[in-house]
C-alpha positions in Angstrom: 0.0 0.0 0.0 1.4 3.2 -1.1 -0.7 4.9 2.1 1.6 6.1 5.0 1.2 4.9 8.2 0.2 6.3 11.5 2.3 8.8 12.6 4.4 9.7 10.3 4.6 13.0 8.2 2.2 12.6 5.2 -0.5 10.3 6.8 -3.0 12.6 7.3 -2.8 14.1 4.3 -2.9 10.8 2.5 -6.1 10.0 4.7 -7.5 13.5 3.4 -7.1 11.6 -0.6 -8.3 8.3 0.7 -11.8 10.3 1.1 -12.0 10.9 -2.3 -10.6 8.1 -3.6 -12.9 6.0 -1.7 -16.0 7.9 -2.3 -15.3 8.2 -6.3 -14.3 4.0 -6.4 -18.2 3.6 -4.2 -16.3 1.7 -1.5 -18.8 2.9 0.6 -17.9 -0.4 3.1 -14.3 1.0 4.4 -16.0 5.0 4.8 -17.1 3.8 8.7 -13.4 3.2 9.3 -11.9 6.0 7.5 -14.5 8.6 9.5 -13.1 6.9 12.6 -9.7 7.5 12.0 -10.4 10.8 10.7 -12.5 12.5 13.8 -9.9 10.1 16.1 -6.7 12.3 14.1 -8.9 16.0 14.4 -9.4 14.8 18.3 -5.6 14.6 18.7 -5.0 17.7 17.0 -3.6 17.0 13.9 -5.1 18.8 11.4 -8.3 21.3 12.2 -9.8 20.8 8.8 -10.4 16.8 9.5 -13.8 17.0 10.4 -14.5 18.5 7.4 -13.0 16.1 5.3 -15.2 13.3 7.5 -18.3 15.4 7.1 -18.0 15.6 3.2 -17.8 11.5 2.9 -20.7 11.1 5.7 -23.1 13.5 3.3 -21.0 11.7 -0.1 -22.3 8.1 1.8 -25.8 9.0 2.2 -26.5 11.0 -0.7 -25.9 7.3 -2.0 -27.6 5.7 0.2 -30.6 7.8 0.2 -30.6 9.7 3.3 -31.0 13.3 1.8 -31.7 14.7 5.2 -27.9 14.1 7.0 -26.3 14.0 3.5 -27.5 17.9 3.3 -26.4 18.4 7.4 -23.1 16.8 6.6 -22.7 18.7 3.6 -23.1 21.9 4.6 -21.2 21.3 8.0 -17.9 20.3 5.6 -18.6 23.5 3.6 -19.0 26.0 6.4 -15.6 24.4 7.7 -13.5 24.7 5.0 -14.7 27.8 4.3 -13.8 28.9 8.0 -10.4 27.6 7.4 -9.9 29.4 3.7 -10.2 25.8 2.1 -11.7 27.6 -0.9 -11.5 24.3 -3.5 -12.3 22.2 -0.7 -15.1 24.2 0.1 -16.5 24.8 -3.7 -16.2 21.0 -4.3 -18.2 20.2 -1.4 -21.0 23.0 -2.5 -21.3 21.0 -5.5 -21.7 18.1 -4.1 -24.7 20.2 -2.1 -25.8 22.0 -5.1 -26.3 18.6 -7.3 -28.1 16.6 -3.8 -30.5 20.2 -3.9 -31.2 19.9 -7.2 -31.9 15.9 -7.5 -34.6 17.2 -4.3 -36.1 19.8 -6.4 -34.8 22.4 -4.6 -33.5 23.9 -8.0 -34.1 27.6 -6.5 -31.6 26.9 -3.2 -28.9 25.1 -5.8 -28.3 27.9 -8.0 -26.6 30.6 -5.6 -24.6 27.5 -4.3 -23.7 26.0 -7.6 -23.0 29.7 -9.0 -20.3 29.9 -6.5 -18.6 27.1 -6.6 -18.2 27.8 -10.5 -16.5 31.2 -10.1 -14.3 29.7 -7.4 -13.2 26.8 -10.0 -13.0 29.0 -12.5 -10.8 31.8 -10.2 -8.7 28.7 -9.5 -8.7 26.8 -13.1 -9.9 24.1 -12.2 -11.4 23.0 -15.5 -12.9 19.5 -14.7 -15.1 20.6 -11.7 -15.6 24.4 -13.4 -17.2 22.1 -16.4 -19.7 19.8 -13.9 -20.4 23.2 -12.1 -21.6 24.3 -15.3 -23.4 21.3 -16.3 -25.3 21.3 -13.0 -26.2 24.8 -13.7 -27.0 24.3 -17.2 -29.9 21.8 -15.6 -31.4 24.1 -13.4 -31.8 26.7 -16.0 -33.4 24.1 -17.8 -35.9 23.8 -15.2 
């Protein structure tokens, strides 16, 4: 395994990937452990930004398993964080992840302020690949 190990210099950054590399492979089995080690490190004090990071995968888990109602609380909570902490990408990437659960609930009206935003911060950053599903995701609630 190419992940580092406890304690030493880069492991909590790798577990910051491993949420996104488990969340886009759907290993939805291992995100229980991964959340644990994740609020466990943030206890300790590793990194303040953890929680946020555990949050996201919590609301990426239930949006998939249906539970729209914490996946919305967990998504939000991960946005407000990084935002707090100047996480800007972080932040923008979780507000889509928001802005697409609010518009597969309707909620078209409440997604397009969010979804707005994350597209000009993609776009301030260049990052083309979520500044184009931004825009896609927008392009659906204008067609709404």
């Amino acid at each position: 395994s190419v992940i580092a190990t406890a304690g030493t210099k880069y492991a909590t950054f790798q577990l910051e990937a491993r949420t996104d590399l488990v969340a886009a492979a759907g290993d939805w089995e291992r995100v229980p452990e991964i959340i644990a080690e994740l609020r466990h490190r943030a206890a300790i004090g590793d990194l303040e930004g953890l929680p946020a990071y555990a949050d996201r995968l919590e609301g990426r888990q239930a949006v998939v398993g249906g539970d729209a109602a914490t996946a919305e609380i967990r998504l939000r909570s991960a946005a407000e964080t990084f935002g707090r902490l100047g996480a800007s990408w972080e932040r923008a990437v979780t507000n889509l992840d928001l802005g697409e659960l609010l518009v597969g609930l309707g909620r078209a009206h409440e997604a397009e302020p969010i979804l707005r935003a994350a597209l000009a911060e993609f776009r301030r950053l260049r990052s083309v690949r979520e500044a184009d599903r931004a825009a896609r995701w927008l392009g659906k609630v204008r067609a709404d």
